[in-house]
C-alpha atoms as an extended CHARMM CRD file, in Angstrom:
* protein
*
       230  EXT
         1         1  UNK       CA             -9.6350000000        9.9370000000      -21.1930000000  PROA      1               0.0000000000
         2         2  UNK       CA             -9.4570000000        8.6560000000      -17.1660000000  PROA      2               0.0000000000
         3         3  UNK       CA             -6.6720000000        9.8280000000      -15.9930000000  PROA      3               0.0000000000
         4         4  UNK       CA             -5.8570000000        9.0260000000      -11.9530000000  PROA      4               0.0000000000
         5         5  UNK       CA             -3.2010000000       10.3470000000      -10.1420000000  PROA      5               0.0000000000
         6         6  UNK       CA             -2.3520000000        8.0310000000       -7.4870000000  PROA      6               0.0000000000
         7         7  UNK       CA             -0.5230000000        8.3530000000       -3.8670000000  PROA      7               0.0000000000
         8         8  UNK       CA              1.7990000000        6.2180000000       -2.0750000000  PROA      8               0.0000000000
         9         9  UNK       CA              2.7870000000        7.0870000000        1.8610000000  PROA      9               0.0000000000
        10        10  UNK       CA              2.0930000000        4.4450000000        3.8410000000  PROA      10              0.0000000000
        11        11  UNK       CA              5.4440000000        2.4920000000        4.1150000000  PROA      11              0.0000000000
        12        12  UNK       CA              9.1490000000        4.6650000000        3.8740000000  PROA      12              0.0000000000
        13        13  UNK       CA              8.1260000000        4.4160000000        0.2590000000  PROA      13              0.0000000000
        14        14  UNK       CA              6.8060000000        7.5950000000       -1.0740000000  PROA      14              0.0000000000
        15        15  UNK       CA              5.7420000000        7.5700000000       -4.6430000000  PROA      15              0.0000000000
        16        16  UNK       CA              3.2280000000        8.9940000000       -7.2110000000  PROA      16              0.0000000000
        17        17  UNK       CA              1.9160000000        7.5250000000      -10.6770000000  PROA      17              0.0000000000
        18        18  UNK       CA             -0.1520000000        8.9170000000      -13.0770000000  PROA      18              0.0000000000
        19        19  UNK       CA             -2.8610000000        6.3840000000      -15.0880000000  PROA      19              0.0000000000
        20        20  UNK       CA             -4.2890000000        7.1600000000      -18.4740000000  PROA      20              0.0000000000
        21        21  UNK       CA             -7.2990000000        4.5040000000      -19.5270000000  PROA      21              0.0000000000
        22        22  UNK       CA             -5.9940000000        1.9580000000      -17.0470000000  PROA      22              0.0000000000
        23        23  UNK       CA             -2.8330000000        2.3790000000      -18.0490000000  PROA      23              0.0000000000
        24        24  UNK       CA              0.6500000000        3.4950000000      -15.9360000000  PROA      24              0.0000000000
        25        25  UNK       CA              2.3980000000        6.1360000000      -18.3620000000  PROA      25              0.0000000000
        26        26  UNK       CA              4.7840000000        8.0270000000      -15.1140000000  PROA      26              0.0000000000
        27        27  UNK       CA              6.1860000000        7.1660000000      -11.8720000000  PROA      27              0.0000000000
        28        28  UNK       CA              7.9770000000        8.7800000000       -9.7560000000  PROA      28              0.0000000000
        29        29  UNK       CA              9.5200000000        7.5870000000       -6.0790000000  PROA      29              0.0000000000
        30        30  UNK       CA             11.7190000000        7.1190000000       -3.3180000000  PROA      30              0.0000000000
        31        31  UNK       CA             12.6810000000        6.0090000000       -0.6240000000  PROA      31              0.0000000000
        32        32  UNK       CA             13.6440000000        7.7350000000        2.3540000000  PROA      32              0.0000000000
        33        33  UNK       CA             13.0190000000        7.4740000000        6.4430000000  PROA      33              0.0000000000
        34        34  UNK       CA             10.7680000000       10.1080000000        7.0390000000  PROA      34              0.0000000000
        35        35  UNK       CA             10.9360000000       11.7410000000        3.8630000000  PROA      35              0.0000000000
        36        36  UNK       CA              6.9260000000       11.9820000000        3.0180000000  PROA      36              0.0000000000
        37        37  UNK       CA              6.0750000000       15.4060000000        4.4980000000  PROA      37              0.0000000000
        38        38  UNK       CA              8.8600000000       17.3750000000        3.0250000000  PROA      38              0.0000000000
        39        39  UNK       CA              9.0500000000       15.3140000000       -1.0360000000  PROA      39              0.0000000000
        40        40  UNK       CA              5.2300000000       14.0280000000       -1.6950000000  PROA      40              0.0000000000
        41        41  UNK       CA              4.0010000000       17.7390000000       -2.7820000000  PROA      41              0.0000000000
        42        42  UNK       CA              7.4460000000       18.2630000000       -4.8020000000  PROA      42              0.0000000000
        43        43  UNK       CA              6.6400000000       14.6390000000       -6.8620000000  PROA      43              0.0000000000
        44        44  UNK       CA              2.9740000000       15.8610000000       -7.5880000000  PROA      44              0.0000000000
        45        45  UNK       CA              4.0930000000       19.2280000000       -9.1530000000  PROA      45              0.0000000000
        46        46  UNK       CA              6.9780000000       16.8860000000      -11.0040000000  PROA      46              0.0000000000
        47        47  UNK       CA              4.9520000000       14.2380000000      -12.0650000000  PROA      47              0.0000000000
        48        48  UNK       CA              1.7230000000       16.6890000000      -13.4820000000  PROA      48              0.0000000000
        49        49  UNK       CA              4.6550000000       18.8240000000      -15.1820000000  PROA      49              0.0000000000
        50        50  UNK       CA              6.5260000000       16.2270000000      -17.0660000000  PROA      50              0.0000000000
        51        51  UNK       CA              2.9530000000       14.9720000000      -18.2050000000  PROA      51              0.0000000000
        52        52  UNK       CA              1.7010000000       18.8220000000      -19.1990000000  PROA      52              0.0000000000
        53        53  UNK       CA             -1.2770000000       18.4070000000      -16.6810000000  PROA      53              0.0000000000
        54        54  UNK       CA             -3.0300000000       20.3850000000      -13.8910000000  PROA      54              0.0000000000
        55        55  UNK       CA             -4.7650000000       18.7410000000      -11.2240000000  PROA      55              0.0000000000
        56        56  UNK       CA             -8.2690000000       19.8790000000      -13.3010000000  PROA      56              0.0000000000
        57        57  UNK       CA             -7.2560000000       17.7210000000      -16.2270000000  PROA      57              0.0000000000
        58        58  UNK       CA             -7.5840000000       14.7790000000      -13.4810000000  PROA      58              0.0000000000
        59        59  UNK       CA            -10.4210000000       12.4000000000      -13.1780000000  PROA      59              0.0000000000
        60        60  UNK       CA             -9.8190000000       11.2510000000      -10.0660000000  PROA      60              0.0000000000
        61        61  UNK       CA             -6.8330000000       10.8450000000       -6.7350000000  PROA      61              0.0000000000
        62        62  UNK       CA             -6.6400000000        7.8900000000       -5.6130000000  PROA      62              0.0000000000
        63        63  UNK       CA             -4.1830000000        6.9130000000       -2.1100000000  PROA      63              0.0000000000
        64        64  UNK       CA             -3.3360000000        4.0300000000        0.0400000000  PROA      64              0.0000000000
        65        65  UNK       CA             -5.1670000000        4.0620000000        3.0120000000  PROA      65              0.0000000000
        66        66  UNK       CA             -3.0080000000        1.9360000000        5.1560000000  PROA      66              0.0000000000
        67        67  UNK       CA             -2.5500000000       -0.1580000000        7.4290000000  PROA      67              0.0000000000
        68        68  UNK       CA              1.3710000000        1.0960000000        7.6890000000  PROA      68              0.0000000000
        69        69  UNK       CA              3.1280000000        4.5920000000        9.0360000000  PROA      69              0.0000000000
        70        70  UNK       CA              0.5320000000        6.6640000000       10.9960000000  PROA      70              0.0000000000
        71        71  UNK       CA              2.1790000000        9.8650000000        9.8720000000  PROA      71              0.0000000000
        72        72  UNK       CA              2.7750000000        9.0020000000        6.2210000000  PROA      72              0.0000000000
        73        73  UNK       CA             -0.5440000000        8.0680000000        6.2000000000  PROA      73              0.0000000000
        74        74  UNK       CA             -1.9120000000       10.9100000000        7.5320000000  PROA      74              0.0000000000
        75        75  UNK       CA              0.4490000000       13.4460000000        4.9000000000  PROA      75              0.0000000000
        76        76  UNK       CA             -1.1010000000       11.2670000000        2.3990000000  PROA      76              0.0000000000
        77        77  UNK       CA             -4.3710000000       12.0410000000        3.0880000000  PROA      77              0.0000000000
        78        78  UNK       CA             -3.8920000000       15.4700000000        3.6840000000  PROA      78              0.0000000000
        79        79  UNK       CA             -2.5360000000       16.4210000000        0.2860000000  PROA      79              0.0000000000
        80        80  UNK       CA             -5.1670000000       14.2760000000       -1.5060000000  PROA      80              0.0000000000
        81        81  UNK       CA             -8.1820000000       15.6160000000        0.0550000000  PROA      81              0.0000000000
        82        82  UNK       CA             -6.9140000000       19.6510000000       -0.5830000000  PROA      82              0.0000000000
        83        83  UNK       CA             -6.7280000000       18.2690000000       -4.0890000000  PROA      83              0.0000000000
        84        84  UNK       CA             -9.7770000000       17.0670000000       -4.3900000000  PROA      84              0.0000000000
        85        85  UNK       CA            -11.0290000000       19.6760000000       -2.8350000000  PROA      85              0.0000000000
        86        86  UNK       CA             -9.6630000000       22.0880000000       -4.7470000000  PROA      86              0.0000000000
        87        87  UNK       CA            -10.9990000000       20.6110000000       -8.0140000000  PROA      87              0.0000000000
        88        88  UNK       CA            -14.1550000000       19.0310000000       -6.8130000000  PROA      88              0.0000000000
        89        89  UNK       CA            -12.4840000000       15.4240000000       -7.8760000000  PROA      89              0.0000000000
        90        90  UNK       CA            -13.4780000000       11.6370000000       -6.2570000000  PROA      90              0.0000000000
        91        91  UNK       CA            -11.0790000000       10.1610000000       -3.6380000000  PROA      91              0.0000000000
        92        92  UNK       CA            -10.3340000000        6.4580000000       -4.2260000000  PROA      92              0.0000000000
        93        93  UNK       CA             -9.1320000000        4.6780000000       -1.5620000000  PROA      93              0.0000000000
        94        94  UNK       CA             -6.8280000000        1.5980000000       -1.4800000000  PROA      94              0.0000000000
        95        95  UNK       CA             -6.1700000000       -1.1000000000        0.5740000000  PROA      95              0.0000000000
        96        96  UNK       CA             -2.4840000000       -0.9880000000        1.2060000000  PROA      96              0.0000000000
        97        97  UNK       CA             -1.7300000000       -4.5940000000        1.9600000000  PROA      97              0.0000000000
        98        98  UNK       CA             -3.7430000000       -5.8690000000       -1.3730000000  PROA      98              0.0000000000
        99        99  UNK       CA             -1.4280000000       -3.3800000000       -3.3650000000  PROA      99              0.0000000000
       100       100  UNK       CA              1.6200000000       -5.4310000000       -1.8910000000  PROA      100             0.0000000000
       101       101  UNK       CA             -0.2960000000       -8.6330000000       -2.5100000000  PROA      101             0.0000000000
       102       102  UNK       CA             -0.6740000000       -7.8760000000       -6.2340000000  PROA      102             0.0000000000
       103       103  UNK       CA              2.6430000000       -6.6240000000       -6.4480000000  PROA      103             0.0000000000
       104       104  UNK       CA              3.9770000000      -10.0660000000       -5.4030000000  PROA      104             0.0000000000
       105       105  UNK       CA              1.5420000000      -11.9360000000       -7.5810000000  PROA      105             0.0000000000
       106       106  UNK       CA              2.6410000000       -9.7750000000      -10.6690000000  PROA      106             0.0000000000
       107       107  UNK       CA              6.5440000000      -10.4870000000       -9.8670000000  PROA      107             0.0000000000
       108       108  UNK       CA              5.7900000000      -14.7140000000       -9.4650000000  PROA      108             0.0000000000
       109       109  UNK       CA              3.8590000000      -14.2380000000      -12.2070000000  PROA      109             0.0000000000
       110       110  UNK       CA              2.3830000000      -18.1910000000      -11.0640000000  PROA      110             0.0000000000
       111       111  UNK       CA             -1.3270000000      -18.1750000000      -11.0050000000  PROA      111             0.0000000000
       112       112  UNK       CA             -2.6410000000      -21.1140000000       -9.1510000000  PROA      112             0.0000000000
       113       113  UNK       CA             -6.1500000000      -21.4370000000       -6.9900000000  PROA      113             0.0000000000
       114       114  UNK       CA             -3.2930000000      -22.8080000000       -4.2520000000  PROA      114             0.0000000000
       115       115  UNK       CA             -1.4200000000      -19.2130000000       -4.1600000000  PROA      115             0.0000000000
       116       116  UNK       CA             -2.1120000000      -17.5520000000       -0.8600000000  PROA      116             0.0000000000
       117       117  UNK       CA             -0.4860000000      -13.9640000000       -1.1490000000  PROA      117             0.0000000000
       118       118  UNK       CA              0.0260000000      -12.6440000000        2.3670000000  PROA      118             0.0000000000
       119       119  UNK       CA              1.5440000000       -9.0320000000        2.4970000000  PROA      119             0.0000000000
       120       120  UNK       CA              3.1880000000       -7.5890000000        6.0570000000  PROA      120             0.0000000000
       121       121  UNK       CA              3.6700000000       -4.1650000000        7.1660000000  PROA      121             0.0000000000
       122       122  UNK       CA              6.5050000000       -4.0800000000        9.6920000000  PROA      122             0.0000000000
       123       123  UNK       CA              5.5300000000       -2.9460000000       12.6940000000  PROA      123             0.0000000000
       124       124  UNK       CA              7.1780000000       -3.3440000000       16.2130000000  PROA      124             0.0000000000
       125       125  UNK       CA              9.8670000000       -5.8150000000       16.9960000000  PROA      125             0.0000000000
       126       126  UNK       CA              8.1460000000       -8.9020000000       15.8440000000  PROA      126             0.0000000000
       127       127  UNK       CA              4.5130000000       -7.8300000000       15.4060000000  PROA      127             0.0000000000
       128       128  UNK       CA              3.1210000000       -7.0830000000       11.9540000000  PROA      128             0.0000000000
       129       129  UNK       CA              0.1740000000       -6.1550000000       10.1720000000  PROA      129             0.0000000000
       130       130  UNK       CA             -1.1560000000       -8.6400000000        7.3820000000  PROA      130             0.0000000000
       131       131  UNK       CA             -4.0700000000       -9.9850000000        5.8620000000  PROA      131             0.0000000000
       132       132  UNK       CA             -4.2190000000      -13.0000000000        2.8590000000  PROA      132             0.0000000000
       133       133  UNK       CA             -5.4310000000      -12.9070000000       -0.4460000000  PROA      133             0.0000000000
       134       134  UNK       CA             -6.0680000000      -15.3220000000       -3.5680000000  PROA      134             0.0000000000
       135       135  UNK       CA             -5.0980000000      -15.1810000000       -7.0820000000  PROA      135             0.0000000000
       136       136  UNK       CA             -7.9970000000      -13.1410000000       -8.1430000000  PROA      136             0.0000000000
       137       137  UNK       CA             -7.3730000000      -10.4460000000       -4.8630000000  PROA      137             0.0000000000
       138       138  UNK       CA            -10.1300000000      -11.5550000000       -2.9370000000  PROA      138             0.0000000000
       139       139  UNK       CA            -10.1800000000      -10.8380000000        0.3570000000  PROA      139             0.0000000000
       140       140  UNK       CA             -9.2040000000      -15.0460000000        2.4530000000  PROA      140             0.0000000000
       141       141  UNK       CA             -7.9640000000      -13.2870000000        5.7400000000  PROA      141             0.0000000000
       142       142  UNK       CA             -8.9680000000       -9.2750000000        7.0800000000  PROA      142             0.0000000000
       143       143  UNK       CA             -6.3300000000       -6.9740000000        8.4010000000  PROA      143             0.0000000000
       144       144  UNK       CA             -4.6360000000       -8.0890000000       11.4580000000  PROA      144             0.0000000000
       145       145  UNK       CA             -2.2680000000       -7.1720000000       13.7290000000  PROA      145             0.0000000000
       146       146  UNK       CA              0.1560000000      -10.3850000000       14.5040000000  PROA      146             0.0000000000
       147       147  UNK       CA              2.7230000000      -11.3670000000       16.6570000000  PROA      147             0.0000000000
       148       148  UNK       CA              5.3400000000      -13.7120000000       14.8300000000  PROA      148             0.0000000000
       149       149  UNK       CA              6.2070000000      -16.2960000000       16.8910000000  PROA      149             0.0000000000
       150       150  UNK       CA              6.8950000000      -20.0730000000       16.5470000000  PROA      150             0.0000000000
       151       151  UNK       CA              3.3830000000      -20.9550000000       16.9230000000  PROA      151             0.0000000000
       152       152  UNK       CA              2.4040000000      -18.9520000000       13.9280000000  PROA      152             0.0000000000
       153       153  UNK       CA              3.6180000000      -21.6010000000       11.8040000000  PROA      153             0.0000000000
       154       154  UNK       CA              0.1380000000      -23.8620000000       12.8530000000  PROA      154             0.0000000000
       155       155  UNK       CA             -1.9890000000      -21.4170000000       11.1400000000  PROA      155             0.0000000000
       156       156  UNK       CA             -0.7690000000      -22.2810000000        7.3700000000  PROA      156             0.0000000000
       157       157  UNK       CA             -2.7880000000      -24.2910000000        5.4430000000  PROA      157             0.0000000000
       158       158  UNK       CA             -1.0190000000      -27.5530000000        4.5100000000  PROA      158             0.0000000000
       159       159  UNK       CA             -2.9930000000      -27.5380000000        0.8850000000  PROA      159             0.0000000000
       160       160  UNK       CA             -1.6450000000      -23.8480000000        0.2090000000  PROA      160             0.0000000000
       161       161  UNK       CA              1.2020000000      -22.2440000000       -0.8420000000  PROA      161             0.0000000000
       162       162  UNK       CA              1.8980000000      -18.9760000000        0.8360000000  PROA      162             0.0000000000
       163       163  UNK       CA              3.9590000000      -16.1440000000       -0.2900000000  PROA      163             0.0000000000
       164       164  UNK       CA              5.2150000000      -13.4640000000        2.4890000000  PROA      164             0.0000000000
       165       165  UNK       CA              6.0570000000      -10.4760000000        1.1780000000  PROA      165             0.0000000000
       166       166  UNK       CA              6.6730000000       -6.6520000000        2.0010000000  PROA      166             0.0000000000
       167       167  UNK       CA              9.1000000000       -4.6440000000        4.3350000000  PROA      167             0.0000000000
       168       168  UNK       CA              7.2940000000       -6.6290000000        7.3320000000  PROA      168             0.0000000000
       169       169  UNK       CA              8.3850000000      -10.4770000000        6.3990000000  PROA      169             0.0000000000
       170       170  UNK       CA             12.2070000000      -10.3820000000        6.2170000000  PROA      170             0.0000000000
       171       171  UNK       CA             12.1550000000      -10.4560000000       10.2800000000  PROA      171             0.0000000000
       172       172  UNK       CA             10.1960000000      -13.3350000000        9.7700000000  PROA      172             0.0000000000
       173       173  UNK       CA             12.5470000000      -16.1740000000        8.0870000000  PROA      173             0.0000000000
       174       174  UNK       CA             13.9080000000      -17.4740000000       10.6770000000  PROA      174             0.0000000000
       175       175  UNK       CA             10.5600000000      -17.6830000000       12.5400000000  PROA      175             0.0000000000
       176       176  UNK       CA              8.4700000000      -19.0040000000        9.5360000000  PROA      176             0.0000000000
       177       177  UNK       CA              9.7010000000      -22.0380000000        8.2290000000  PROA      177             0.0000000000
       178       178  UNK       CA              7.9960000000      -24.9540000000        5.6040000000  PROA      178             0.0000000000
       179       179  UNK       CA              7.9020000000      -26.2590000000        2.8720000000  PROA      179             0.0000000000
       180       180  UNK       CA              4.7270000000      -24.2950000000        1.4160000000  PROA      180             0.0000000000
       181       181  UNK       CA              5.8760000000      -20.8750000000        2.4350000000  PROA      181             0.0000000000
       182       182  UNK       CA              8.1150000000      -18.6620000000        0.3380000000  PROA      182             0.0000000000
       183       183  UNK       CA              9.2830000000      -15.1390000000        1.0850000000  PROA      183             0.0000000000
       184       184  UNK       CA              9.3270000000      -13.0650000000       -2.2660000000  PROA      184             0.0000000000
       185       185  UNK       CA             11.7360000000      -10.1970000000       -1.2480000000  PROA      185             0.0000000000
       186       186  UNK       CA             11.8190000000       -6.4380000000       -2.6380000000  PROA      186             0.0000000000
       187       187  UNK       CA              7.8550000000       -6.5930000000       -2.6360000000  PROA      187             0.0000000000
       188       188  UNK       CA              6.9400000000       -3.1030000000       -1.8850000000  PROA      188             0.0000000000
       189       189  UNK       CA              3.7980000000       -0.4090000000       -2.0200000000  PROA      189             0.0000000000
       190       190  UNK       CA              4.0910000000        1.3700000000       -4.7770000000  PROA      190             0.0000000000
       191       191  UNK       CA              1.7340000000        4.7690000000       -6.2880000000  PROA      191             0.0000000000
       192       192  UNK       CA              1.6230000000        2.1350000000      -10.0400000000  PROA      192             0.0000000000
       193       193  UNK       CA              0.2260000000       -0.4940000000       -7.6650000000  PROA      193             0.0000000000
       194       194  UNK       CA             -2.4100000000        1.8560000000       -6.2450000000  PROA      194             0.0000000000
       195       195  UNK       CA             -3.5870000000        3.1120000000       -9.4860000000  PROA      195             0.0000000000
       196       196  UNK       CA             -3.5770000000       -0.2680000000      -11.2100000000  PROA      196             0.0000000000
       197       197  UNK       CA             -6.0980000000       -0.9470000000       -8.2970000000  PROA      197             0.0000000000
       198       198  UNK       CA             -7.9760000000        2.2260000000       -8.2780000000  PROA      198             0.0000000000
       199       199  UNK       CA             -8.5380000000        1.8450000000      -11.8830000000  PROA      199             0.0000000000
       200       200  UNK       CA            -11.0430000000       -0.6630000000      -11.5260000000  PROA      200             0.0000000000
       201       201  UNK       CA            -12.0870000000        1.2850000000       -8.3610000000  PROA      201             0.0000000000
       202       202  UNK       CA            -13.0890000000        4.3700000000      -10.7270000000  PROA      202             0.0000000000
       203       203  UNK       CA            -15.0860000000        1.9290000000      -13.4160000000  PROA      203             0.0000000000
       204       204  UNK       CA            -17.3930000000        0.6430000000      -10.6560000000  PROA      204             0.0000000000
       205       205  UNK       CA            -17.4360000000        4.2230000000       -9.0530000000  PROA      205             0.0000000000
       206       206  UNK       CA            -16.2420000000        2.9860000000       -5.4530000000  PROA      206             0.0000000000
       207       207  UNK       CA            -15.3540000000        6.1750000000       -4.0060000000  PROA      207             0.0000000000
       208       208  UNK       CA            -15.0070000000        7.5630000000       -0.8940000000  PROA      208             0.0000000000
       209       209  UNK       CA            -16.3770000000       10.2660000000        1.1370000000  PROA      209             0.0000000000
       210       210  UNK       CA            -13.7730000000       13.1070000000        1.2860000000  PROA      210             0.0000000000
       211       211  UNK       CA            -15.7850000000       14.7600000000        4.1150000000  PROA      211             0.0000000000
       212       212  UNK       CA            -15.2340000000       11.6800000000        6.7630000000  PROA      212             0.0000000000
       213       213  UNK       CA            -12.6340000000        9.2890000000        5.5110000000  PROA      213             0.0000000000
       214       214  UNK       CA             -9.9520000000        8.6460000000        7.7300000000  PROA      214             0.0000000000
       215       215  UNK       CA             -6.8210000000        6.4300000000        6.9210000000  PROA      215             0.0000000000
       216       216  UNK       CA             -6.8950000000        3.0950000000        8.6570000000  PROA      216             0.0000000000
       217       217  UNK       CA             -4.1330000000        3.3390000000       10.5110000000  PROA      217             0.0000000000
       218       218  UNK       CA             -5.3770000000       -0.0630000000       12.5180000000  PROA      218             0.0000000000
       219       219  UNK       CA             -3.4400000000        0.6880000000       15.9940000000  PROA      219             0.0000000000
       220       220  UNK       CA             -3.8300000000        4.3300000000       17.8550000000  PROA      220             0.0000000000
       221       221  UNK       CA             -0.6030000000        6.3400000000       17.1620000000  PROA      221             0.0000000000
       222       222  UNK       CA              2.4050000000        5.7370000000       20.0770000000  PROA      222             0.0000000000
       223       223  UNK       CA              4.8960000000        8.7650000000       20.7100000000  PROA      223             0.0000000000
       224       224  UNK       CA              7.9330000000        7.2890000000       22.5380000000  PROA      224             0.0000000000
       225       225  UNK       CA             10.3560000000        9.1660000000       24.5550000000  PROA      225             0.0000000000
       226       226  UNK       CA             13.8480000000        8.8770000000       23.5570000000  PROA      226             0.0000000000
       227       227  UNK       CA             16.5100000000        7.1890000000       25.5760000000  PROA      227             0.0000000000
       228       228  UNK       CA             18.4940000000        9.8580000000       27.6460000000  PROA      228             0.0000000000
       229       229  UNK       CA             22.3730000000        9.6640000000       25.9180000000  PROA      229             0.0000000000
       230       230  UNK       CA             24.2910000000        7.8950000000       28.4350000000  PROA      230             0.0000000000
């Protein structure tokens, strides 16, 4: 039997699910600020417990690989490498934003060849990352980085209907505004999203190298100083 365990860390979700043939059968999550490098190894040894596994009884990890937080990304793919690693198991990686997109398409549960899905990452003040998908998760629009202004509103698609979704789109309402754009709220990354993805992934063997992947973390990483207490 497949079984996948799959990672979630690139949003202030942190999550893991376990797959059996395709199939979900544990989650576990939350949601915390910050809360990635001190719970995600505590959910693994949880999750493989409740389900009397070790990692060896796995068939493959799977993780998102971002766009989103550099450093949850980065814990992310930490702890799945040492486990594959450690038990000589393929890495599947997953586009972050198309995990959000099919999350939204599973909750409208609407399939139409109109349906644009288009995910966002929040990123700073009113820039996010995004990309657009169809109904069948094909790739209409790559990973961008964009600025939400009122302008943005010209590049819809009269024809379509697009649905905004993740942590990155609620800044966006007032900004984005017509009548063929809906924002589907509580749309979030999750670890059942990943493996539903990586799943599929696995069948058609599309793996990645352990040795040289690196999340895609899309912009370099930006310390900032605090402000000074006044």
């Amino acid at each position: 039997m497949k079984k996948i365990l799959s990672i979630e860390t690139a949003t202030t979700v942190c999550s893991v699910a376990i797959h059996a043939d395709g199939t979900c059968i544990a989650v576990k999550e939350i949601q915390e600020q910050n809360a990635h490098s001190e719970k995600l190894t505590v959910l693994i040894e949880e999750i493989l417990q409740e389900q009397k596994l070790q990692v060896s009884d796995l068939s493959a990890i799977a993780i998102s690989k971002g766009p989103g937080s550099y450093t949850g990304l980065r814990i992310g793919a930490s702890v799945a490498k040492g486990l594959c690693y450690a038990c000589s198991l393929p890495l599947i990686t997953v586009d972050t934003l198309q995990a959000i997109a099919l999350e939204c398409k599973n909750k409208i549960n609407i399939d139409s060849p109109e349906n644009v899905y288009m995910p966002m990452i929040d990123a700073r003040r009113m820039e996010v990352y995004t990309s657009q998908w169809d109904s069948n998760m094909n790739t209409l629009q790559e990973t961008n980085a964009l600025i939400v202004t009122e302008e943005t509103n010209n590049i819809f698609d009269s024809t379509k209907h697009y649905f905004l979704c993740g942590d990155g789109s609620k800044k966006c309402q007032e900004t984005l505004k017509g009548k063929n754009i809906s924002f589907i709220n509580n749309i979030k990354a999750t670890a059942k999203t990943i493996g539903d993805i990586a799943s599929t992934m696995y069948d058609n063997k599309d793996f990645a190298d352990i040795a040289y992947f690196e999340p895609f973390y899309l912009k370099e990483f930006q310390a900032t100083t605090p402000k000074k207490l006044l």
